[in-house]
C-alpha positions as CSV (number, residue, x, y, z in Angstrom):
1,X,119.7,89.3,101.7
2,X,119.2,90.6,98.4
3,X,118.2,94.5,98.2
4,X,114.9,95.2,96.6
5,X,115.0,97.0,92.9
6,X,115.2,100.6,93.0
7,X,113.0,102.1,90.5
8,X,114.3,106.0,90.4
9,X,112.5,107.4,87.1
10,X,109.0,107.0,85.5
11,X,110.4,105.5,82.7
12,X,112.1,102.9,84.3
13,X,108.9,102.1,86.3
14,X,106.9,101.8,83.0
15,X,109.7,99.5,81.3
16,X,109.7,97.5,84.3
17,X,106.3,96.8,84.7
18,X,105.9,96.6,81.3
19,X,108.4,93.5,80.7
20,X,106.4,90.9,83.5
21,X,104.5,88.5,82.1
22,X,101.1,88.6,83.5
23,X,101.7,86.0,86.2
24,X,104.6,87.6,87.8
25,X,103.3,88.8,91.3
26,X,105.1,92.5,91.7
27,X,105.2,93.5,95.0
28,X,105.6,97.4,95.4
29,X,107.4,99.0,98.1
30,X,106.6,102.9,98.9
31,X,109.1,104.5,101.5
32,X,110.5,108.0,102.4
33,X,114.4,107.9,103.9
34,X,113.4,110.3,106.6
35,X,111.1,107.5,108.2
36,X,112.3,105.1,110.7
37,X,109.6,102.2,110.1
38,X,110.6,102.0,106.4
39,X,114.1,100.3,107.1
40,X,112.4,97.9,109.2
41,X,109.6,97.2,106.1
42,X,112.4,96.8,103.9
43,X,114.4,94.6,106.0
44,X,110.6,92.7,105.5
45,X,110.2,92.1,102.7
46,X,114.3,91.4,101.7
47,X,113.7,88.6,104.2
48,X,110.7,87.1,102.1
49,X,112.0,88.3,98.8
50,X,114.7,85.7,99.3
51,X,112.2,83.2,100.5
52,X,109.9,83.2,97.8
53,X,111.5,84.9,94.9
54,X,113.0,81.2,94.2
55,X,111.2,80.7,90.4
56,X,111.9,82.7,87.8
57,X,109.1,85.3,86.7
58,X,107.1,84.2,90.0
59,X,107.9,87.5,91.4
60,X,109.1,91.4,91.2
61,X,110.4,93.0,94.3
62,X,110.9,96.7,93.7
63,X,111.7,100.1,95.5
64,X,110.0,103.5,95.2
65,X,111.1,106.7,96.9
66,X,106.8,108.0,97.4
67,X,108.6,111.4,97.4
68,X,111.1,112.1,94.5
69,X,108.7,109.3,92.2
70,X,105.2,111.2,93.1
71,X,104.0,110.6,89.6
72,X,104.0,106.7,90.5
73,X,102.7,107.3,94.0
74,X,99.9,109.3,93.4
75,X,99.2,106.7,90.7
76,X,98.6,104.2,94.1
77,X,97.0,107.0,96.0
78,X,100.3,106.8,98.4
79,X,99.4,108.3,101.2
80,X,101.7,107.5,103.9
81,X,104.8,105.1,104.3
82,X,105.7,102.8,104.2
83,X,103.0,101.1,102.0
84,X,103.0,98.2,100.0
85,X,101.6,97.2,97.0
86,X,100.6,93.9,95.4
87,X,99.8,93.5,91.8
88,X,99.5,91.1,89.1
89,X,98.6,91.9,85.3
90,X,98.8,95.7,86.0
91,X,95.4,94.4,88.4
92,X,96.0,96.0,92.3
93,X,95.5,92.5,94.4
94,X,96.3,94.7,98.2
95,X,97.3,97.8,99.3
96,X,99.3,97.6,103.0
97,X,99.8,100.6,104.7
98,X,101.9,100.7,108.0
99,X,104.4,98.5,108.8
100,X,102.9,95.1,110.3
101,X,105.2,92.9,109.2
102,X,103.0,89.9,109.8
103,X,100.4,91.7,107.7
104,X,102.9,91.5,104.9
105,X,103.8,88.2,105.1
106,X,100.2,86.6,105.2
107,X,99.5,89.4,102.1
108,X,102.1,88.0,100.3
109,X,102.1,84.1,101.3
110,X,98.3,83.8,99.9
111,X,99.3,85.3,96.7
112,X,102.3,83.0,96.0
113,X,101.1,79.8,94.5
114,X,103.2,76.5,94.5
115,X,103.0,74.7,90.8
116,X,101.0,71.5,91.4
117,X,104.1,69.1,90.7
118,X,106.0,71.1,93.2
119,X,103.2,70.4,96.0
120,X,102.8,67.4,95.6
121,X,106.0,66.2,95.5
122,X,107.6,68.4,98.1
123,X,105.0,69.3,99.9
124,X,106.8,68.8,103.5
125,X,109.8,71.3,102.2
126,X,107.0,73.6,100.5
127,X,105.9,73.9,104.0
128,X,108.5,73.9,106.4
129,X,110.4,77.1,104.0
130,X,106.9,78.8,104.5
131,X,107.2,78.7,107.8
132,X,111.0,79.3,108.0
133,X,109.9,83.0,106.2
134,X,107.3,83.6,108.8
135,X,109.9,82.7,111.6
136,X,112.2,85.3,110.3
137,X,110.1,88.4,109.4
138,X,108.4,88.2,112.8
139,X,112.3,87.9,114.5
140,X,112.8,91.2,112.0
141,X,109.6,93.1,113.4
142,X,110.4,91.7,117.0
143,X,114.1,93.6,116.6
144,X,115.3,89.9,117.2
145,X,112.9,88.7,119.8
146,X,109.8,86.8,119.8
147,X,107.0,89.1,118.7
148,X,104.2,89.5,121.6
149,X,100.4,88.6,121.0
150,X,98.9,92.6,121.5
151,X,95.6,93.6,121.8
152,X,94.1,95.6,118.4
153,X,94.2,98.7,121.0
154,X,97.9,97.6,121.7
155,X,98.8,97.0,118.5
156,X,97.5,100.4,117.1
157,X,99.0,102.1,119.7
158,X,102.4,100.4,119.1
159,X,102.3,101.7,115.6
160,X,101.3,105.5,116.7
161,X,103.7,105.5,119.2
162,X,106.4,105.0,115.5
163,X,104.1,106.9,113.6
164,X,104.5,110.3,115.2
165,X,108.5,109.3,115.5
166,X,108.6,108.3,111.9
167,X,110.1,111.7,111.2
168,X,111.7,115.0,113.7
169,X,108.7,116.8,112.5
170,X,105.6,115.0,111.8
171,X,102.8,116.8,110.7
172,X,99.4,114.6,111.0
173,X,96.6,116.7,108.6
174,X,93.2,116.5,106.4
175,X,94.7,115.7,103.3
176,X,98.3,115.8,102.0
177,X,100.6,119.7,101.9
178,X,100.0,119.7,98.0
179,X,96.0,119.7,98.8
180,X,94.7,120.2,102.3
181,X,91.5,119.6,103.1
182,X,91.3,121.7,105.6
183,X,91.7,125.7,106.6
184,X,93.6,124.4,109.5
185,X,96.1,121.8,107.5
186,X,96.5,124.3,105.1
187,X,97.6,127.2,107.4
188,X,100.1,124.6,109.0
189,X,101.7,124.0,106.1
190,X,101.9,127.8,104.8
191,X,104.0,128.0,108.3
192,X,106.3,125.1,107.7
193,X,107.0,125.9,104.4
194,X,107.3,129.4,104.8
195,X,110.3,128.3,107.3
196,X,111.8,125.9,105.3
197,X,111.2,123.1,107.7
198,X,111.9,119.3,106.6
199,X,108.7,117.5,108.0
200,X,106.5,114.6,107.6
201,X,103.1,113.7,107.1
202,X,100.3,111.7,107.4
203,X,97.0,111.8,105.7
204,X,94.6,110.9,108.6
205,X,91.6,110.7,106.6
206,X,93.1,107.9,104.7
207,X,93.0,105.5,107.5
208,X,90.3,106.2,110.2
209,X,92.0,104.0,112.9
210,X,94.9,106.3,112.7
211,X,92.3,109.1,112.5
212,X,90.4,107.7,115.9
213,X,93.1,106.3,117.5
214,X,95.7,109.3,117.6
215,X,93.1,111.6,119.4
216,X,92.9,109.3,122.2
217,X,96.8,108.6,121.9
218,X,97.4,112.2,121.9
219,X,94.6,113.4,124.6
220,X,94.3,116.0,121.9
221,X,90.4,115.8,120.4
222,X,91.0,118.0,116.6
223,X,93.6,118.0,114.0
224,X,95.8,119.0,112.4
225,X,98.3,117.9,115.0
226,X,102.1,119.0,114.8
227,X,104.5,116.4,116.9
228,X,108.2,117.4,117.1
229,X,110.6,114.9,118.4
230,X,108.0,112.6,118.8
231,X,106.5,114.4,121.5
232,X,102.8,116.5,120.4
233,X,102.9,120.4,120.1
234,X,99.5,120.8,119.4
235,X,97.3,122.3,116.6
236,X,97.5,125.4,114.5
237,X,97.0,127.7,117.9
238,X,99.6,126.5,119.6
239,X,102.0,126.7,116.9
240,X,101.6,129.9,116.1
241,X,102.1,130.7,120.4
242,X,105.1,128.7,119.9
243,X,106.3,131.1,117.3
244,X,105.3,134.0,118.8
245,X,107.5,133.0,122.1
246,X,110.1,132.0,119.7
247,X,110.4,132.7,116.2
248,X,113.3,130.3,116.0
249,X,111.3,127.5,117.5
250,X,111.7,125.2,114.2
251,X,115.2,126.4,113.1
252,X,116.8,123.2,113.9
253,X,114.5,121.9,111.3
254,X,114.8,124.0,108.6
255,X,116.2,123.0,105.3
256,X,118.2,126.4,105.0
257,X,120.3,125.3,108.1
258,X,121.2,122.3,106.5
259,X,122.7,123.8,103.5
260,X,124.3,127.1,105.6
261,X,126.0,124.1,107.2
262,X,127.2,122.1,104.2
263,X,128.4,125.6,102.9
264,X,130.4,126.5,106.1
């Protein structure tokens, strides 16, 4: 499979998206390294970028890291990964946030449009690649086996359960640490950074069946909510208990351990 553009600068973005003609369907790829459902995303969307990127100028695949290119993110109100994008004629078609592959696929499929010679003359082939691309992301977000019909309740649970895994600390809060939108979030993340700790997060007022489902996932009724190792913690409370019983409770975490071990 061929690996999706990186964009790594602003300006690169801009020349990018600047040189499509309006047609060209650019599909946008937000990830972080730190979270596990973004390799799977990106496995994704390789998979259809070589099933559908066949004309030239139909489509743009690209790459942004929502971190380090947060002037671009914040442009797609990027609130947590990974999150696609669809776009055509600087126009937002669809905005996927998660990482339901089959979401993806029927996203994308609907937008790419056959030229009328091609359908009509290879209509069968037209169809049977179409659904050789579904066949294949679905074996990618299966890990290989055939995906299972869930419930919605099962399939939002599936995606909590790699939600709060998505990172070793996972932080779920009102708002994002550059502006909380609570007292509570905000305290939370005055204690993480204070330590240095590397952690995630998730902006549960941006999607209310994260925001509805995780209490009930959780059996833990308020946020913010602080999960390490994918297992919960608690809210701000508990954290600061946690500290109080051990100040060195997120020292594994912390970004200064990293480098005192890259110096040693």
């Amino acid at each position: 499979m061929a690996p999706l553009k990186e964009i790594t600068t602003l300006d690169e973005w801009q020349a990018h998206v600047g040189s499509l003609p309006s047609t060209t369907l650019l599909v946008i790829y937000f990830y972080a390294p730190w979270a596990a459902p973004c390799a799977q995303m990106r496995t994704v969307l390789e998979t259809l970028q070589d099933e559908f990127d066949k004309e030239p100028a139909a489509t743009s695949w690209v790459s942004i890291n929502a971190e380090d290119l947060s002037d671009v993110s914040e442009m797609y109100d990027v609130m947590a990964v990974p999150y696609v994008v669809l776009q055509r004629n600087d126009q937002v078609i669809e905005g996927i946030s998660g990482s339901n592959a089959a979401l993806v696929r029927t996203a994308v499929e609907k937008q790419i449009k056959p030229s009328g010679a091609s359908q009509t003359n290879n209509n069968i082939n037209t169809h049977n690649q179409t659904n050789g691309a579904a066949a294949a992301v679905d074996k990618v977000a299966a890990g290989g086996q055939e995906e299972e019909e869930l419930t919605p309740e099962e399939e939002l649970n599936k995606r909590l359960a790699g939600l709060v895994k998505a990172a070793p600390v996972m932080l779920f809060m009102k708002g994002t640490p550059s502006a909380p939108q609570c007292g509570f979030s905000r305290q939370m993340v005055a204690i993480l950074r204070e330590r240095s700790v590397k952690y995630g997060f998730f902006n549960i007022l941006a999607d209310d069946d994260v925001r509805q489902g995780l209490k009930k996932f959780a059996d833990w009724p308020t946020y913010p909510q602080l999960w390490v190792s994918g297992e919960l913690v608690g809210g701000l409370d508990i954290v600061k208990e946690e500290l109080e019983g051990n100040p060195d409770y997120f020292k594994q975490f912390s970004v200064l351990k990293e480098d005192e071990a890259a110096a040693a």
